[in-house]
N, C-alpha and C positions, 0 to 999 in steps of 0.2 A: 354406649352399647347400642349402634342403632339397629343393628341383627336380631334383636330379641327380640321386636315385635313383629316380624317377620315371621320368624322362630313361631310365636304363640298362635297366629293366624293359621300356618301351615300347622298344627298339633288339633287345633279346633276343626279346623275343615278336613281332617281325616279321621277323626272321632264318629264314632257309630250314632245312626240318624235316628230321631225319635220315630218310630215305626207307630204307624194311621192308618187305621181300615179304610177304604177308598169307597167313597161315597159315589157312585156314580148316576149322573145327571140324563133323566131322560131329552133333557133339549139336545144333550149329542147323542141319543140314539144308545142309551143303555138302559138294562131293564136291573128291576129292582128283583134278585132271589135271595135264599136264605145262605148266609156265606159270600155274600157280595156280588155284585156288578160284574154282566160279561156285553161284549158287543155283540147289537145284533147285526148278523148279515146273512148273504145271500150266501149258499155252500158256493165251494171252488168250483166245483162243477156242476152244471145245469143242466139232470137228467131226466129222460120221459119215456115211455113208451104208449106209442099210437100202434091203433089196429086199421091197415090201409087197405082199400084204397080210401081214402075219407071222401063222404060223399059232396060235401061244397064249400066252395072256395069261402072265404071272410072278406067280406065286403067294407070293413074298413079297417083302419090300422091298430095291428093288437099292441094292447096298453097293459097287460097281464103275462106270463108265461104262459097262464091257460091257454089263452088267445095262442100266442107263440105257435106253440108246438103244431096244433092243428093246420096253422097256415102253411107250416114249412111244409108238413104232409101231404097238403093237398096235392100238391104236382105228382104225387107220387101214384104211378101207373103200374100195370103188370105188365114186366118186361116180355117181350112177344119172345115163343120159342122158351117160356121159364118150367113149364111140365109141372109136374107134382112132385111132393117133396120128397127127400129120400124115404127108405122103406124104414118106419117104428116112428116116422116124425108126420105130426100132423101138420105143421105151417110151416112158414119161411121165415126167420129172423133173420136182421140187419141190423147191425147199428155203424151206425158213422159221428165221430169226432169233429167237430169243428169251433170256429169261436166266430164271432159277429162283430160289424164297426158298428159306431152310435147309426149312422143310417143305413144298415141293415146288410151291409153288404159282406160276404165273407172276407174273412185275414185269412187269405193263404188256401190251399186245395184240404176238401175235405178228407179224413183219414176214413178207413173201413176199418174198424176194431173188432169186428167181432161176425158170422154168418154162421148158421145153422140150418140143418134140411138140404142143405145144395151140397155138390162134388164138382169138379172138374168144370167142362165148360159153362154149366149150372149155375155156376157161382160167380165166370168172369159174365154174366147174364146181367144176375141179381145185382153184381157189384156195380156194372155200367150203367144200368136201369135206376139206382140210389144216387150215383154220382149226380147224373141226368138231372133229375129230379130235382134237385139239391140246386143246380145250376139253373133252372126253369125259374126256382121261388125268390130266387136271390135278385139282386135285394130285397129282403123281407119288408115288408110295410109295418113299421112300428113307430111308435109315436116317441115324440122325443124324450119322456120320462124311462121309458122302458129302454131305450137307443142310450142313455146314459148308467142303466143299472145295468146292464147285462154287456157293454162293450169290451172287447177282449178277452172275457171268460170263455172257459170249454163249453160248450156245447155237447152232451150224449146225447143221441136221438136214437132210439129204436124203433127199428119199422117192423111189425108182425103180418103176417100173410096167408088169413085160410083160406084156399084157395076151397071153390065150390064142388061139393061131394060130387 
């Protein structure tokens, strides 16, 4: 009967597995809570909002997201011809979608998801003025730890705009 060991092999290794609370090890970057081990990361998306115009550039290469944000902002101008904001809004939002290579350079044209305070020509202003901007900072000056944690991820950047009473 040489099937039958065959037979017993295949009956054991479909048999229900002894179930183990998972011990998770911080040398791979998991944290110890009550109920077990989750991994830490960075959220799917990498959101901020800046108040612009920001007053000065970064002078060397950001190694944080803090860093980050502010650098991409700096380029960012008051589009000539932008007026004040609709009537009941006091500033100008923007945000634009984008993701980053390890050296800093955009994947692909940035998206506009989102504008408030503008209408009509107002907006194709605001929207080419972000685009601009965006394309001025690129490629970002970031160091290679941060050029490795943040490549290919979304990017949300909100740009806020009070404009002076």
């Amino acid at each position: 009967m040489p099937g039958w060991r065959a037979a017993v092999i295949l009956l054991v290794s479909l048999g229900p597995a002894a179930a183990a609370p998972y011990e998770g090890s911080p040398f791979y970057g998991y944290a110890f809570e009550p109920g077990g081990g989750y991994p830490l990361s960075l959220p799917q998306t990498l959101r901020a909002t800046i108040a612009v115009p920001v007053s000065r550039m970064a002078t060397r290469p950001a190694d944080t997201l803090a860093e980050l944000y502010p650098a991409l902002a700096a380029c960012w101008q008051v589009p000539a011809g932008l007026g004040r904001p609709n009537a009941g809004a006091d500033n100008f939002e923007i945000t634009t979608r984008f993701a980053l290579r390890r050296d800093g350079s955009l994947i692909g044209p940035p998206r506009i998801t989102y504008a408030a305070g503008v209408a009509g020509d107002q907006r194709k202003t605001l929207v080419r003025g972000t685009l601009d901007a965006l394309s001025r900072c690129t490629p970002a000056h970031i160091t290679a730890g941060l050029g490795r944690a943040i490549a290919g991820r979304p990017v949300a950047l909100r740009f806020v705009y009070r404009p002076p009473a």
